[in-house]
N, CA, C and O atoms as a CHARMM CRD file, in Angstrom:
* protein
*
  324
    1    1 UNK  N   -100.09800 -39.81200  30.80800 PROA 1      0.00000
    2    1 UNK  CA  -100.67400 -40.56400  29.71200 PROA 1      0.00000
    3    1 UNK  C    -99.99900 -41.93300  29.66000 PROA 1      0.00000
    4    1 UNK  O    -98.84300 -42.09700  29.27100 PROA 1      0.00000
    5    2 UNK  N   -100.69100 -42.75900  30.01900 PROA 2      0.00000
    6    2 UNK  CA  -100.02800 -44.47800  30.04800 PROA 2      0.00000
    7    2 UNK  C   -100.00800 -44.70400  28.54300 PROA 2      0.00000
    8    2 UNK  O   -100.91600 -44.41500  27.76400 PROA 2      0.00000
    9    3 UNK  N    -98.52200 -45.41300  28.17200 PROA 3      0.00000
   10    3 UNK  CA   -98.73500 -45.77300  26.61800 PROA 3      0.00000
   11    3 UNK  C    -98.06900 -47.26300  26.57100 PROA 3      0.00000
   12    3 UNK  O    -97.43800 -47.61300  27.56800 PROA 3      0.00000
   13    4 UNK  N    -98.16200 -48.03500  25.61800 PROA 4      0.00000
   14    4 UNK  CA   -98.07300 -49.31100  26.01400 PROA 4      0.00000
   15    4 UNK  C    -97.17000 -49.94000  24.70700 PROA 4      0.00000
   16    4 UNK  O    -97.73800 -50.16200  23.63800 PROA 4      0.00000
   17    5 UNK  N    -95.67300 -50.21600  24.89500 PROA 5      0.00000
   18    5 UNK  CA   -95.00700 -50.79100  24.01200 PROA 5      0.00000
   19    5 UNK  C    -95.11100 -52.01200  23.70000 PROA 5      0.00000
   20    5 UNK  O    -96.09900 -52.61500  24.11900 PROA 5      0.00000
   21    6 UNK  N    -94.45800 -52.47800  23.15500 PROA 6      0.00000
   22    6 UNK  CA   -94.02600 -53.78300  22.59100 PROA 6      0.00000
   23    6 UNK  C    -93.04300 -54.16200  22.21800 PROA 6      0.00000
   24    6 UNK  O    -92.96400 -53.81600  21.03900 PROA 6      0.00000
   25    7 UNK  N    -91.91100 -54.86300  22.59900 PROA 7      0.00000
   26    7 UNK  CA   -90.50000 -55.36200  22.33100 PROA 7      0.00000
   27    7 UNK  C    -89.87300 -56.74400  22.39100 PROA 7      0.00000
   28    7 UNK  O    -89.97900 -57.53400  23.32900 PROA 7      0.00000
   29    8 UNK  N    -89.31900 -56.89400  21.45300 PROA 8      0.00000
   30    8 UNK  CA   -88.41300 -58.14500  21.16700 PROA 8      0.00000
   31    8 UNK  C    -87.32800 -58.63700  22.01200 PROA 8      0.00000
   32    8 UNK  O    -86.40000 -58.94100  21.26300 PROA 8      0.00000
   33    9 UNK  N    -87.03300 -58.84800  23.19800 PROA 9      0.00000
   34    9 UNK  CA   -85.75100 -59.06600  24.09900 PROA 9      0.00000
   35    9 UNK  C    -85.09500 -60.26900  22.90100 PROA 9      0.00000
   36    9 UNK  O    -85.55400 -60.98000  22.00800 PROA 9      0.00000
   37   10 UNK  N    -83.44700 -59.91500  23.65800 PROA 10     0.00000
   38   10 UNK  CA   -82.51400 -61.13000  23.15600 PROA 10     0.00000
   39   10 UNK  C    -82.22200 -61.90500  24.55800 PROA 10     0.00000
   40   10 UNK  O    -82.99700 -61.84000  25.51200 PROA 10     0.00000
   41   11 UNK  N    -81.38900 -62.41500  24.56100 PROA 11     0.00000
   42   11 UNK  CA   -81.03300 -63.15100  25.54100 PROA 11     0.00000
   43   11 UNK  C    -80.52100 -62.26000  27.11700 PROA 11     0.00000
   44   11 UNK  O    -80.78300 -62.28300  28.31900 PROA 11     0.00000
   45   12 UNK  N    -79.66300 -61.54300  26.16800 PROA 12     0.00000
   46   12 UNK  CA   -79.30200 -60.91600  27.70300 PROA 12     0.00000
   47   12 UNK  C    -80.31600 -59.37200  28.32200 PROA 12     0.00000
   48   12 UNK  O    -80.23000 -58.69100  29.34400 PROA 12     0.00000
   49   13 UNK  N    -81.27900 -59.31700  27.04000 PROA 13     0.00000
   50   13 UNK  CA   -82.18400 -57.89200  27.07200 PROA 13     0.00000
   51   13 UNK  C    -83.37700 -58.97200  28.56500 PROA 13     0.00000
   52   13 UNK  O    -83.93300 -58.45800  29.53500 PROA 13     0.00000
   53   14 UNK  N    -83.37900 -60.15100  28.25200 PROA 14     0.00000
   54   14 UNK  CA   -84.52800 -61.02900  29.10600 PROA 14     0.00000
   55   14 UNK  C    -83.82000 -61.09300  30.17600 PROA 14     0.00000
   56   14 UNK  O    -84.38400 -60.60400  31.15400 PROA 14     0.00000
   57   15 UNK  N    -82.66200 -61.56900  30.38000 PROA 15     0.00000
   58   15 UNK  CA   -81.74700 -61.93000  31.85800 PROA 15     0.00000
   59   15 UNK  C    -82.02600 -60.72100  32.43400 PROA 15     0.00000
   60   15 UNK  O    -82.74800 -60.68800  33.43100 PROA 15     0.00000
   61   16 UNK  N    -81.41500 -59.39600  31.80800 PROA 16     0.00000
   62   16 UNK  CA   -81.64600 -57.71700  33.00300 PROA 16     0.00000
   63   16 UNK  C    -83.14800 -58.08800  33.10500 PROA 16     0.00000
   64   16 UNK  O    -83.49400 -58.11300  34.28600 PROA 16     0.00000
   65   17 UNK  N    -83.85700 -58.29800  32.49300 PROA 17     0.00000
   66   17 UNK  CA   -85.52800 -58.03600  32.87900 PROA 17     0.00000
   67   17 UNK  C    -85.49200 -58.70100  34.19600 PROA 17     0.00000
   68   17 UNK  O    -85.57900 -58.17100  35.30400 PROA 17     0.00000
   69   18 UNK  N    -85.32100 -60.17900  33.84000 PROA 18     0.00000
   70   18 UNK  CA   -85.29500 -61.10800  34.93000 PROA 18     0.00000
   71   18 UNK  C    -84.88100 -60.27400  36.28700 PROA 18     0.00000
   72   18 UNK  O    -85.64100 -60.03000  37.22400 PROA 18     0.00000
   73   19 UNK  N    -83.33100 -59.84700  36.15900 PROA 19     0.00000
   74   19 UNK  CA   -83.27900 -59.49400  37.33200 PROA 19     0.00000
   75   19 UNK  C    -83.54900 -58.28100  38.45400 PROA 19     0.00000
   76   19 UNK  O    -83.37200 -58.15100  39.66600 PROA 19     0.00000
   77   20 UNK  N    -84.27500 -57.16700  36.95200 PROA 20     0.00000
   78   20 UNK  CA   -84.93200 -55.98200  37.33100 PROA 20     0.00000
   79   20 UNK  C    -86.53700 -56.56700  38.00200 PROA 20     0.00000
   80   20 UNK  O    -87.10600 -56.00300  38.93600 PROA 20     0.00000
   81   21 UNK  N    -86.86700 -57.33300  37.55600 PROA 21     0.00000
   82   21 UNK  CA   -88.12900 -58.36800  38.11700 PROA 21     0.00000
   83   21 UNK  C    -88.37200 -58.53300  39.35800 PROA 21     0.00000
   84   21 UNK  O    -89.37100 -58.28300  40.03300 PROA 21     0.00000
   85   22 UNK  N    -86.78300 -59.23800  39.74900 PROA 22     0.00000
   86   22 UNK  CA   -87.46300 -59.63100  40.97700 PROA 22     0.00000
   87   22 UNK  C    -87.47600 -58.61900  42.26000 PROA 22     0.00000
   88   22 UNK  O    -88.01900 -58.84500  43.34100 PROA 22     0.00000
   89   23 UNK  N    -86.57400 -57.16900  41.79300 PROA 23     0.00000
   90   23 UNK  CA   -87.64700 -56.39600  42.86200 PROA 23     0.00000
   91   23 UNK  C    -88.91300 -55.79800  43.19100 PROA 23     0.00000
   92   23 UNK  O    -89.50100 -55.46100  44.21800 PROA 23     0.00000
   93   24 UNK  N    -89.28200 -55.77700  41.00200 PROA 24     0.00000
   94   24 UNK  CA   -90.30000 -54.91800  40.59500 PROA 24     0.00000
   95   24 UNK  C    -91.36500 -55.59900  40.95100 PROA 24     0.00000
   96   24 UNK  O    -92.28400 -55.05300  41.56300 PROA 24     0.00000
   97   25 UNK  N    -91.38500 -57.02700  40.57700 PROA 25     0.00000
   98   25 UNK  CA   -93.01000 -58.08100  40.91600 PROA 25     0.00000
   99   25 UNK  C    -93.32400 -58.36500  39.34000 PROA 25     0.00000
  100   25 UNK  O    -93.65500 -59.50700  39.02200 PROA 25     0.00000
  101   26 UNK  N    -93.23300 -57.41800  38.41900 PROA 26     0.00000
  102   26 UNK  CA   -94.02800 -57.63000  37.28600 PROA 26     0.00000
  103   26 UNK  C    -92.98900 -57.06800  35.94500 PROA 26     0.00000
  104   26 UNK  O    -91.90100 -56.56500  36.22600 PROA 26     0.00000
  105   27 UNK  N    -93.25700 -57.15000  35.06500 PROA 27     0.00000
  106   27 UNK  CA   -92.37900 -56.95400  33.45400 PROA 27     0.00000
  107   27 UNK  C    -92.66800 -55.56700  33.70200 PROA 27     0.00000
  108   27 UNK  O    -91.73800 -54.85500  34.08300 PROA 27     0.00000
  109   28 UNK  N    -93.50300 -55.20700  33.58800 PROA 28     0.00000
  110   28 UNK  CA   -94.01000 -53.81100  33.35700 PROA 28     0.00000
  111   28 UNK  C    -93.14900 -52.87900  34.02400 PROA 28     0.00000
  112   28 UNK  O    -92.38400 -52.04100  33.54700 PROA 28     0.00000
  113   29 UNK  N    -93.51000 -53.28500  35.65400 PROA 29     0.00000
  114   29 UNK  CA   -92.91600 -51.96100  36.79000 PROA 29     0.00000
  115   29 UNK  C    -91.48900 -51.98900  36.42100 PROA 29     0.00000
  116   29 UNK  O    -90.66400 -51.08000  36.51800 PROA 29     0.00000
  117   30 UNK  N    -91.31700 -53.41900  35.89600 PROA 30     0.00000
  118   30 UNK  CA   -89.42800 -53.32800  35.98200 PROA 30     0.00000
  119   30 UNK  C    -88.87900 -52.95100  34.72500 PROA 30     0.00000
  120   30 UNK  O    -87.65900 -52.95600  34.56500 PROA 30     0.00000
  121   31 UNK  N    -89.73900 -52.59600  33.73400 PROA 31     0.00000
  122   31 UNK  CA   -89.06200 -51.45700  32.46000 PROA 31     0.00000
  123   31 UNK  C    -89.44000 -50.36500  33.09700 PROA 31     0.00000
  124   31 UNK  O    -88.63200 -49.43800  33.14100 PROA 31     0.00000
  125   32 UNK  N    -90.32400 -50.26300  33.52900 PROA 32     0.00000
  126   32 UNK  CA   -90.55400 -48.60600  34.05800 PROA 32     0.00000
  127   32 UNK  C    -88.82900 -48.07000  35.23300 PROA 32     0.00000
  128   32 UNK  O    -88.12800 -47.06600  35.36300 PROA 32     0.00000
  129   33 UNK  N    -88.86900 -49.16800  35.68400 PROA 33     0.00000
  130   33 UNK  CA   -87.92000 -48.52700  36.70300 PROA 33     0.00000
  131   33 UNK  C    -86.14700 -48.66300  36.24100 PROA 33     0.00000
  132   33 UNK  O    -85.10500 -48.08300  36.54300 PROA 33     0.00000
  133   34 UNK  N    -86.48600 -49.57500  35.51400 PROA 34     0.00000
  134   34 UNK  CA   -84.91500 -49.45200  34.64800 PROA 34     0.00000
  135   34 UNK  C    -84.73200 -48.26400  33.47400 PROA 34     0.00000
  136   34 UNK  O    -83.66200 -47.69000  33.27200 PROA 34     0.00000
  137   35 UNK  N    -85.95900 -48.00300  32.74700 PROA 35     0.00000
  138   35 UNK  CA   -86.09500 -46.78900  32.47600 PROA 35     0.00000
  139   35 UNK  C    -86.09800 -45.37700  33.16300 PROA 35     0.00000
  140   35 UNK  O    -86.25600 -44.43000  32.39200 PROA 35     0.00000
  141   36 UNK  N    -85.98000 -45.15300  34.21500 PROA 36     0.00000
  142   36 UNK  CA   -85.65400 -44.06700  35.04100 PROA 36     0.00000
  143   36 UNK  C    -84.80300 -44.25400  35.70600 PROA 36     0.00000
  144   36 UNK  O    -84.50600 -43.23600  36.33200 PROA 36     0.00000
  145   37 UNK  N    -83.83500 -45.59100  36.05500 PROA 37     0.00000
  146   37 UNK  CA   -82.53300 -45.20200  36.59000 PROA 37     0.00000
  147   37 UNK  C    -81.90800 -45.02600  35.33200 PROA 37     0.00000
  148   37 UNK  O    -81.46800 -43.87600  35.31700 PROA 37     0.00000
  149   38 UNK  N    -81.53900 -45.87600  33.78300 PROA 38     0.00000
  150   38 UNK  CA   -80.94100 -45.46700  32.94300 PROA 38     0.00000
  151   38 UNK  C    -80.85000 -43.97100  32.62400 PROA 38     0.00000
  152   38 UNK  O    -79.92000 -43.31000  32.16300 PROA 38     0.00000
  153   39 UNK  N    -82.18900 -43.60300  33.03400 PROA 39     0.00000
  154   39 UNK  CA   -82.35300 -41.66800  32.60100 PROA 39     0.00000
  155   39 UNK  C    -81.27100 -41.14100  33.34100 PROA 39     0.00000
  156   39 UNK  O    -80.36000 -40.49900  32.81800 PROA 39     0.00000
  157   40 UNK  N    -81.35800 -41.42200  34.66300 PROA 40     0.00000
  158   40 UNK  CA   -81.00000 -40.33100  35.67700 PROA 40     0.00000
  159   40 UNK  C    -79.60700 -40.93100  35.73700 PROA 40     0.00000
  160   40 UNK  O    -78.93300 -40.20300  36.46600 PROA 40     0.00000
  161   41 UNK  N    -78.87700 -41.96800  35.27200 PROA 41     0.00000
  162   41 UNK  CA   -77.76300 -42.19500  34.75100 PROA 41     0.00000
  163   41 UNK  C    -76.88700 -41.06400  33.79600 PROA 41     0.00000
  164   41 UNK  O    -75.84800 -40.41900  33.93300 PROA 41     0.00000
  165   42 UNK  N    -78.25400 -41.26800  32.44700 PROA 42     0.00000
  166   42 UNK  CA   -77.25000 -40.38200  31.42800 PROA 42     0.00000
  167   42 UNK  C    -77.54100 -38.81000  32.09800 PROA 42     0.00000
  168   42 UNK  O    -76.60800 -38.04500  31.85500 PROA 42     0.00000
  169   43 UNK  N    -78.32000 -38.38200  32.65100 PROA 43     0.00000
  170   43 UNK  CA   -78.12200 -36.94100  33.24500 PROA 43     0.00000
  171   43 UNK  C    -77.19000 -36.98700  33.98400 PROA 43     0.00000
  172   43 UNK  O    -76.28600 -36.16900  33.81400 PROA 43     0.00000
  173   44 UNK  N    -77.08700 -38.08600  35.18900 PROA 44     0.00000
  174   44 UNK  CA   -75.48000 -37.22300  35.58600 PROA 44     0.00000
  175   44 UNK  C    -74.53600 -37.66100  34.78900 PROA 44     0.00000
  176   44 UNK  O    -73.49000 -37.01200  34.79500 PROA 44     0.00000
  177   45 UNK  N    -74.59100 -38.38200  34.25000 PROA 45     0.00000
  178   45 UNK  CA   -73.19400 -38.37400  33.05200 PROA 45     0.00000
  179   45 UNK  C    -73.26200 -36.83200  32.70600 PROA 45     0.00000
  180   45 UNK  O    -72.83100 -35.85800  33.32300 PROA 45     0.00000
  181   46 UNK  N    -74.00500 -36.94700  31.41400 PROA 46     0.00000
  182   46 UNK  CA   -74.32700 -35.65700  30.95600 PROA 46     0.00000
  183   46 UNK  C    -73.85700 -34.29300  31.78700 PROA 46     0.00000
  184   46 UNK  O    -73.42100 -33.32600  31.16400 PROA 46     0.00000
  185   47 UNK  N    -73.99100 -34.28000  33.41300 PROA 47     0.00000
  186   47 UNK  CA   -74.15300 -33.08700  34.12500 PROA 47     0.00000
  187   47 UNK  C    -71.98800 -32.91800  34.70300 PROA 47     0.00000
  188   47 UNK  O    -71.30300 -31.93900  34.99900 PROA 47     0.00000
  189   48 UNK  N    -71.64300 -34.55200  34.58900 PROA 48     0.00000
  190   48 UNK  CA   -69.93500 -34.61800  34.71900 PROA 48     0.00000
  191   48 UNK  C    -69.23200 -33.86700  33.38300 PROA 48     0.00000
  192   48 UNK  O    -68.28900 -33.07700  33.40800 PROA 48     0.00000
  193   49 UNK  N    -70.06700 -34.41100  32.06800 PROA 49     0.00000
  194   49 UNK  CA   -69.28700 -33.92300  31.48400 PROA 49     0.00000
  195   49 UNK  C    -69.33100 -32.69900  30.85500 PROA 49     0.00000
  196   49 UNK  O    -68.58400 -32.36800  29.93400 PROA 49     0.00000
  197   50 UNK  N    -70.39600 -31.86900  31.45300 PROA 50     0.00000
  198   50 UNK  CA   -70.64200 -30.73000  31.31100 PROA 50     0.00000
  199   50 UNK  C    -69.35100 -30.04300  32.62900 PROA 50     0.00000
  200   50 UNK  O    -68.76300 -28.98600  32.40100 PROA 50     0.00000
  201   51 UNK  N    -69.20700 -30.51700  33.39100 PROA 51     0.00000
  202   51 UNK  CA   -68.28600 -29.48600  34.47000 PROA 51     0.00000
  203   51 UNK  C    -67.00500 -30.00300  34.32700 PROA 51     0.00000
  204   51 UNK  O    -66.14200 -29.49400  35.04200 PROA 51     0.00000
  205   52 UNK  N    -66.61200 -31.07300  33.42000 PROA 52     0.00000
  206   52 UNK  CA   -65.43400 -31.34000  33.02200 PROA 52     0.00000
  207   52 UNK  C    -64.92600 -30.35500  31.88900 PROA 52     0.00000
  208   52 UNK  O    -63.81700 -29.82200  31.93200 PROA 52     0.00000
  209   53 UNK  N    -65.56900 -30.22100  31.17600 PROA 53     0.00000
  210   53 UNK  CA   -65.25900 -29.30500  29.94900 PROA 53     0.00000
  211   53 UNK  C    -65.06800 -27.72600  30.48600 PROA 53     0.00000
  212   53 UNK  O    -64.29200 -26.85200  30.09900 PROA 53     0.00000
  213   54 UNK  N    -66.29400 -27.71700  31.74300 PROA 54     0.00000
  214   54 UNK  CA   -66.34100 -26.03700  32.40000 PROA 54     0.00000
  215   54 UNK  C    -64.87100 -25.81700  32.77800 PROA 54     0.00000
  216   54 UNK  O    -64.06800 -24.95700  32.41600 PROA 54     0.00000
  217   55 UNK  N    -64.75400 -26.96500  33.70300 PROA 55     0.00000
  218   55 UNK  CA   -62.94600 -27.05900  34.33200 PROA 55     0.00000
  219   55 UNK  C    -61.67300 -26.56300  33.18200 PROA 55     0.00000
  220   55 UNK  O    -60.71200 -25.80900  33.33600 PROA 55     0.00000
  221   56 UNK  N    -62.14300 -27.33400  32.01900 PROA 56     0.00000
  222   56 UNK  CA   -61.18000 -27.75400  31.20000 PROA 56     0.00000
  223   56 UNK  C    -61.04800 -26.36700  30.59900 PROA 56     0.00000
  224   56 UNK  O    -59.90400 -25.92500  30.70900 PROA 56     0.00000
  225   57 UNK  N    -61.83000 -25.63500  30.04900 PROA 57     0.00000
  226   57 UNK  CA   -61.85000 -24.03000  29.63500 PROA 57     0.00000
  227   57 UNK  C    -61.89200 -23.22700  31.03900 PROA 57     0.00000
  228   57 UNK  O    -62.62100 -22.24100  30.93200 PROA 57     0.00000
  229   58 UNK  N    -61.30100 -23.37200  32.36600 PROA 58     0.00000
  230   58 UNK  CA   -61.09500 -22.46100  32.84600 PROA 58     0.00000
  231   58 UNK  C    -59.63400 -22.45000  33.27900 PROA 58     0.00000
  232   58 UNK  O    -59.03600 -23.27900  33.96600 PROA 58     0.00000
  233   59 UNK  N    -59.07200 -21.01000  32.56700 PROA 59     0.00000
  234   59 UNK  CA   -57.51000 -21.04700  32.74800 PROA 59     0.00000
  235   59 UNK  C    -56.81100 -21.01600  34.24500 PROA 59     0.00000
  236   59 UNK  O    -55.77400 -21.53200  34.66300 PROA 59     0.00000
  237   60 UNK  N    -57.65400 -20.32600  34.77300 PROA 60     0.00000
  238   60 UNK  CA   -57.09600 -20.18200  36.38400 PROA 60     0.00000
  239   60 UNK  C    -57.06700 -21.37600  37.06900 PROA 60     0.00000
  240   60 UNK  O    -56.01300 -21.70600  37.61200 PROA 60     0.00000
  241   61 UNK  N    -58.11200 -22.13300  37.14400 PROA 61     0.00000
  242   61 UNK  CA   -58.09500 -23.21700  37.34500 PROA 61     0.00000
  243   61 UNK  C    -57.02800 -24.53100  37.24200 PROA 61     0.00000
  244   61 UNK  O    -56.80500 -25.38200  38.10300 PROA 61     0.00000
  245   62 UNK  N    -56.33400 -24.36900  35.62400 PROA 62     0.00000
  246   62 UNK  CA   -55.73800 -25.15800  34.98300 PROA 62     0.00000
  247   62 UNK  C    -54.17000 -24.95700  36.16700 PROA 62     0.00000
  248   62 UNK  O    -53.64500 -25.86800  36.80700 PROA 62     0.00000
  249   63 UNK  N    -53.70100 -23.34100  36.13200 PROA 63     0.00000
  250   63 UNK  CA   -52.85200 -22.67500  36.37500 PROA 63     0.00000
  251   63 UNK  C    -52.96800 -23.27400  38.31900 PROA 63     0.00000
  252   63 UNK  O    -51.96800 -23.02900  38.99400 PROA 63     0.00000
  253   64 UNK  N    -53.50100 -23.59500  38.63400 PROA 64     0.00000
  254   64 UNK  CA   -54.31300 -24.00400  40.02100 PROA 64     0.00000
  255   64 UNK  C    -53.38900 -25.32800  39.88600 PROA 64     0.00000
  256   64 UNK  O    -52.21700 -25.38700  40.25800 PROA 64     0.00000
  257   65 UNK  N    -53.90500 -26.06600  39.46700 PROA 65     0.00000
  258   65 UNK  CA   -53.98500 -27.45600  38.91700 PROA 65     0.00000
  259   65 UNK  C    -52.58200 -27.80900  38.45400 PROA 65     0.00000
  260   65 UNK  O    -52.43700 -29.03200  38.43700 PROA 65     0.00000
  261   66 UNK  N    -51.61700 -27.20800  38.11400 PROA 66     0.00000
  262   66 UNK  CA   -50.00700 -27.38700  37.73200 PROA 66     0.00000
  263   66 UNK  C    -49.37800 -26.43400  39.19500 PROA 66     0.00000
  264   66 UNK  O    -48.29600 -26.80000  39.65300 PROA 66     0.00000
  265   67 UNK  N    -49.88500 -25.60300  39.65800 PROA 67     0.00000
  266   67 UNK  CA   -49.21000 -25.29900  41.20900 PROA 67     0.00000
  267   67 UNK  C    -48.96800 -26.26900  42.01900 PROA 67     0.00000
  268   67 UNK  O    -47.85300 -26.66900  42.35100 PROA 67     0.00000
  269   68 UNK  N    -50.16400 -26.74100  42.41500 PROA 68     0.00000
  270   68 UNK  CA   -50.62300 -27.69600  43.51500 PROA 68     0.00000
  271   68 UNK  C    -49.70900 -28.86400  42.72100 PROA 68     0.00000
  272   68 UNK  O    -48.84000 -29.41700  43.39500 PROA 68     0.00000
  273   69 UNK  N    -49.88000 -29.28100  41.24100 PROA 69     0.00000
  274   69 UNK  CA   -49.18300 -30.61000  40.95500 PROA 69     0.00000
  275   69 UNK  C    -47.14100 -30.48800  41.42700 PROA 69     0.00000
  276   69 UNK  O    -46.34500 -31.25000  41.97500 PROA 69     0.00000
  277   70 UNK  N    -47.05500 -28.96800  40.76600 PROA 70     0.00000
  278   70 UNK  CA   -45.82500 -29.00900  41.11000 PROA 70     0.00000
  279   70 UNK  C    -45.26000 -28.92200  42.46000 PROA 70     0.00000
  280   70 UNK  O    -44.03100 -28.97200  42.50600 PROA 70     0.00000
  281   71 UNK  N    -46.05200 -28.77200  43.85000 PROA 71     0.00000
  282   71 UNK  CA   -45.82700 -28.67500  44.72200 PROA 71     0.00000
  283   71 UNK  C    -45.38900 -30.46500  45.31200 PROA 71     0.00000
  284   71 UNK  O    -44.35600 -30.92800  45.79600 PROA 71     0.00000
  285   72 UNK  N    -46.81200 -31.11600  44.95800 PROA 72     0.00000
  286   72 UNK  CA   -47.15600 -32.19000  45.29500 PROA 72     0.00000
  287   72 UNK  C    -45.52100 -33.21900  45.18700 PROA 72     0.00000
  288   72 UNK  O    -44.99700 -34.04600  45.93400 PROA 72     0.00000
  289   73 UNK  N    -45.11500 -32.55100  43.71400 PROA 73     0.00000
  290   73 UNK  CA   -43.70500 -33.22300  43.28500 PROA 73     0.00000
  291   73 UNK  C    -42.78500 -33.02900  43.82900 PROA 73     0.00000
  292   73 UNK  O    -41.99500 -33.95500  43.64400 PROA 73     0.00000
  293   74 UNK  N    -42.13300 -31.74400  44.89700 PROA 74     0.00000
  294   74 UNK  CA   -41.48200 -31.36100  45.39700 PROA 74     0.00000
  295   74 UNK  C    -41.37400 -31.98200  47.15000 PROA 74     0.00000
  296   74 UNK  O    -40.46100 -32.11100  47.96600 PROA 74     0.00000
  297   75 UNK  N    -42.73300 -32.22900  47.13100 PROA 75     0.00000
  298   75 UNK  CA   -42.80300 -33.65500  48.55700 PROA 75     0.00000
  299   75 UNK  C    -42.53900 -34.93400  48.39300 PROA 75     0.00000
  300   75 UNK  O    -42.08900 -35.64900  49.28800 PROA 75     0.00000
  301   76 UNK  N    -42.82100 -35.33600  47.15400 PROA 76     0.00000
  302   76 UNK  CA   -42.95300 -36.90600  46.51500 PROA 76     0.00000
  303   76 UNK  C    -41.18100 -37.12800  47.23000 PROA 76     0.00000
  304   76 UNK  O    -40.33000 -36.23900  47.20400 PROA 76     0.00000
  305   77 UNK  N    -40.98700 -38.47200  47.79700 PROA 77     0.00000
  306   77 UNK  CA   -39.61500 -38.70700  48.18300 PROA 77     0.00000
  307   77 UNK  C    -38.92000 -39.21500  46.08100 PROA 77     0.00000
  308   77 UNK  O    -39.52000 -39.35300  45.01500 PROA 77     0.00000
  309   78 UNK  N    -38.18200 -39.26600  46.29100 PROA 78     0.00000
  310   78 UNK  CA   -36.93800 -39.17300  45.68400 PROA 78     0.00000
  311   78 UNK  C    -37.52600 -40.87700  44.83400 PROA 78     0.00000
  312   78 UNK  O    -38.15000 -41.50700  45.68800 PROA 78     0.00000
  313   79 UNK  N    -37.47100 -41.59400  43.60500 PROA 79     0.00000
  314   79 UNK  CA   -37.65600 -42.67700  43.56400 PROA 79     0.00000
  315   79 UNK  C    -36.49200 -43.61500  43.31100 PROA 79     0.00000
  316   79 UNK  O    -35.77100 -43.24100  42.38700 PROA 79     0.00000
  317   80 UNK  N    -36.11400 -44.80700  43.94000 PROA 80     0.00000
  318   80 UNK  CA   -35.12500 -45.58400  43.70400 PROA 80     0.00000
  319   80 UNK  C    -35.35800 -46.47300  42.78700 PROA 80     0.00000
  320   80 UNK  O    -36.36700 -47.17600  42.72200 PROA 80     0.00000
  321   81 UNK  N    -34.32300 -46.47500  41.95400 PROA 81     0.00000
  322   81 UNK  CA   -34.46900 -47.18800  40.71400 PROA 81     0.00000
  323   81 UNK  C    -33.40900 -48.84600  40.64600 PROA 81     0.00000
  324   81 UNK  O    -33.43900 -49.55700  39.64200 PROA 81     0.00000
């Protein structure tokens, strides 16, 4: 279903147009297509901080995660001060 907005740009809302433009050809294609990379932006945001939190509530993991760190420290050379 094609639906057809209408919007007020400011200065810098016209500059991104501008430069979403000149791959799109036209105003139109280039909200359409800045509108679907912004989407698929906040989904993988959305999809990081969904497996950050998974990480973050999993204890074994955590327990993983202070092994390996404390190992890592036990190679680190010595620091001179």
């Amino acid at each position: 279903m094609a639906r057809s907005i209408h919007v007020r740009l400011d200065d810098s809302s016209a500059a991104a147009l501008r430069i979403v433009r000149e791959e799109s050809g036209s105003d139109s294609e280039a909200v359409r297509v800045a509108l679907r990379e912004a989407a698929a932006r906040r989904r993988a945001r959305s999809s990081l901080v969904a497996e950050v939190e998974r990480l973050a509530s999993d204890g074994s993991d955590r327990e993983e995660m202070l092994i390996v760190r404390e190992q890592l420290a036990e190679l680190a050379p010595d620091s001179v001060d």
